[in-house]
Structure formats: structure tokens, C-alpha cells
LUMDO-968275 format. One line per field, with one value per residue: y negated, z, x of N, C-alpha, C, CB in turn; residue in one letter. Coordinates in Angstrom, 1 decimal. Glycine has a CB too. Layout:
BEGIN
n_Y = c(Y, ...)
n_Z = c(Z, ...)
n_X = c(X, ...)
ca_Y = c(Y, ...)
ca_Z = c(Z, ...)
ca_X = c(X, ...)
c_Y = c(Y, ...)
c_Z = c(Z, ...)
c_X = c(X, ...)
cb_Y = c(Y, ...)
cb_Z = c(Z, ...)
cb_X = c(X, ...)
type = c(A, ...)
***
This chain:
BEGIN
n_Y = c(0.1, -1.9, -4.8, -7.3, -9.3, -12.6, -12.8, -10.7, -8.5, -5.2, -4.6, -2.4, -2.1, -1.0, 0.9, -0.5, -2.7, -4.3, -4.3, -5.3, -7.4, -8.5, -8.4, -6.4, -3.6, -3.3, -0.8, -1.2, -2.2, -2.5, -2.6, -1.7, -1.1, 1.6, 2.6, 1.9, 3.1, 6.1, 6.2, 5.5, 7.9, 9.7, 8.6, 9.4, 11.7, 12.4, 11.7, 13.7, 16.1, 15.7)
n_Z = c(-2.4, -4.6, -5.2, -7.1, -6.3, -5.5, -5.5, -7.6, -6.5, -5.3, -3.1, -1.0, -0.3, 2.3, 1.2, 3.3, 5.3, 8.2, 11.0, 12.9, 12.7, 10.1, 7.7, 5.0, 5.6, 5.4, 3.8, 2.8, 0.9, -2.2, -5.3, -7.7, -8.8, -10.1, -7.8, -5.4, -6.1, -5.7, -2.9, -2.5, -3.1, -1.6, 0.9, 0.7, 0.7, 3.1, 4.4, 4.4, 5.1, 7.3)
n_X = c(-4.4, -2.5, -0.9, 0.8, 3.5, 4.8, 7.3, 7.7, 8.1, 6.1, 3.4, 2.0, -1.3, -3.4, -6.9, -9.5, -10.3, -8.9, -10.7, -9.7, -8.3, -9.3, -7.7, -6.6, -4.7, -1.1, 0.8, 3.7, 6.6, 7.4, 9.7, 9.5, 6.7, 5.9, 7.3, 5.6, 3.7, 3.9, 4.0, 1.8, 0.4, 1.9, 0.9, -1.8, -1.8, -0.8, -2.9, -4.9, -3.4, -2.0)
ca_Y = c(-0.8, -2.2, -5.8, -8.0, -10.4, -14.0, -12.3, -9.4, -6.8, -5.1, -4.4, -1.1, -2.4, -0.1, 0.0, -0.5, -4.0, -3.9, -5.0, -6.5, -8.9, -9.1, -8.5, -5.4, -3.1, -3.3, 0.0, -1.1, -3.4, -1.7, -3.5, -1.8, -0.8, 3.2, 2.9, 2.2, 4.1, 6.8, 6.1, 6.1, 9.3, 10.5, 8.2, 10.0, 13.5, 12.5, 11.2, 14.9, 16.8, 14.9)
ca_Z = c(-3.5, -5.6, -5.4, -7.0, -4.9, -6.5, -5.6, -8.4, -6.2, -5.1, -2.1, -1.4, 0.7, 2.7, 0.8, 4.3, 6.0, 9.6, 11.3, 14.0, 12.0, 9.2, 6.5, 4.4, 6.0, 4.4, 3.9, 2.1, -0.4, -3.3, -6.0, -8.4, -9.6, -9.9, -6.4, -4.8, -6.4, -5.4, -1.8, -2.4, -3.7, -0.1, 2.2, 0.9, 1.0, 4.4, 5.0, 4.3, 5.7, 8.7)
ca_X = c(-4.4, -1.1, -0.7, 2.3, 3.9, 5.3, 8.6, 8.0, 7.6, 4.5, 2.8, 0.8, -2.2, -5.0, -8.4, -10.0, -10.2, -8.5, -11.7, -9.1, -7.4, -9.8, -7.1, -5.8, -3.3, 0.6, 1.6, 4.7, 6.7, 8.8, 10.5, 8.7, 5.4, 6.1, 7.9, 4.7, 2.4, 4.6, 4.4, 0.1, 0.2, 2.4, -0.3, -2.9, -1.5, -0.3, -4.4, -5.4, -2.5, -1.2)
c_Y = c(-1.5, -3.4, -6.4, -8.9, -11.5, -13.9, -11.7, -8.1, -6.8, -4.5, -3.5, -1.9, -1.3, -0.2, -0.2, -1.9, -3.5, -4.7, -5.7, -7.5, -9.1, -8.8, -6.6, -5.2, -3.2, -2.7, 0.1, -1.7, -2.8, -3.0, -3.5, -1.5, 1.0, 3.6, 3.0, 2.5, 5.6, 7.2, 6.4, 7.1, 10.1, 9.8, 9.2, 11.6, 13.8, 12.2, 13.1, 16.0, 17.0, 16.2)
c_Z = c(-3.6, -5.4, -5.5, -6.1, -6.1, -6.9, -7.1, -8.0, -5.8, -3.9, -1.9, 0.1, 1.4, 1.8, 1.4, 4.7, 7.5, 10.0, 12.3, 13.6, 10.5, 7.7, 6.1, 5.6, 5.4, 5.0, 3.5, 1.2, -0.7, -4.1, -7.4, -9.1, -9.2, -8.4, -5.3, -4.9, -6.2, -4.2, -1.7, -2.2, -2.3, 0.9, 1.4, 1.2, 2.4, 5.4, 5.5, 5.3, 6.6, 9.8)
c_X = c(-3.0, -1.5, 0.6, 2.4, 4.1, 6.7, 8.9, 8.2, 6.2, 4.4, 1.7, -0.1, -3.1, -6.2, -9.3, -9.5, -9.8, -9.7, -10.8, -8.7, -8.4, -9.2, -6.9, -5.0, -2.1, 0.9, 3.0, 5.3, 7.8, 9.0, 10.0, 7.4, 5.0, 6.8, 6.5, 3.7, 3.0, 4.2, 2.9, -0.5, 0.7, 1.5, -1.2, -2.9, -1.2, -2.1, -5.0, -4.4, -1.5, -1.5)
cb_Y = c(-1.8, -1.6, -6.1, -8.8, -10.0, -15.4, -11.3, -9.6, -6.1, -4.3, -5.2, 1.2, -3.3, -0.6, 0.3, 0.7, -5.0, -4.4, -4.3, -6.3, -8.5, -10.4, -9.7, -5.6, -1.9, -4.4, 0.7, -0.4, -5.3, 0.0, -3.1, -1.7, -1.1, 3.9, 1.5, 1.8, 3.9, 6.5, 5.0, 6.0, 9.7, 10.3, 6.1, 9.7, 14.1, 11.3, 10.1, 15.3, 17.0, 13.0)
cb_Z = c(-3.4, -7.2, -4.9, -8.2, -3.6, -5.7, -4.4, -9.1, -4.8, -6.1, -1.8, -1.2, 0.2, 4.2, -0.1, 5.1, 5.9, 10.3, 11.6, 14.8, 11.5, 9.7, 6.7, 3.1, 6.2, 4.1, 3.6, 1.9, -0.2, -4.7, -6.0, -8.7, -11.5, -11.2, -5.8, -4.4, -8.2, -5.4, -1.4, -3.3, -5.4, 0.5, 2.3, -0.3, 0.3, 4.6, 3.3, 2.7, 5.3, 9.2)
cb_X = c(-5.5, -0.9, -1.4, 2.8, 5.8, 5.3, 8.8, 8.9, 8.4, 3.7, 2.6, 1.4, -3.0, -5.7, -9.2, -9.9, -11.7, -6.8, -13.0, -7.9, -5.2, -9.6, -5.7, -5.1, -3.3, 1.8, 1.0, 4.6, 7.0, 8.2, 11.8, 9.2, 5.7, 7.1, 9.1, 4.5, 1.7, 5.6, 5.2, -0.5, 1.2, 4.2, -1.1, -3.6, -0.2, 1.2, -5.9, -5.4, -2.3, -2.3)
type = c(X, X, X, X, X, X, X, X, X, X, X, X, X, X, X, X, X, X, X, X, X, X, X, X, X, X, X, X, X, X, X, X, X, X, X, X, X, X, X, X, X, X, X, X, X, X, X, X, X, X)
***
């Protein structure tokens, strides 16, 4: 999941809670929008074909 920052960039999160810490994972902070939905699209291909 995509979330902005306050900065104006965005932050690709896990859609799984770290049950250790309670919070989202941060897979990543782009600059813009299409940078890390980019990066989603290679975690998940990399989920399947690791």
C-alpha cells in the first residue's frame, strides 16, 4: 500500500502488519507516486518468483 508523506513523497508499505512491532513494513520512499507503484509491481513479482 502507497501512502503520501507531509514531505510529498510516498511510501510503499507491506499490506501485512509486522506482528513484532505492530506496524506496517516500509518497503520504500520515492518522490513520486508512479516511482512507487513501480517498485509494488517488482515486490510482488519478486513475492512469486524469488
Amino acid at each position: 500500500m502507497i501512502r503520501k508523506l507531509a514531505n510529498g513523497g510516498y511510501r510503499l508499505y507491506s499490506r501485512k502488519v509486522n506482528p513484532r512491532t505492530g506496524r506496517r513494513r516500509n518497503l520504500g520512499t520515492f518522490r513520486t507516486r508512479a516511482g512507487a507503484e513501480k517498485h509494488e509491481r517488482a515486490v510482488q513479482f519478486f513475492k512469486r518468483h524469488g
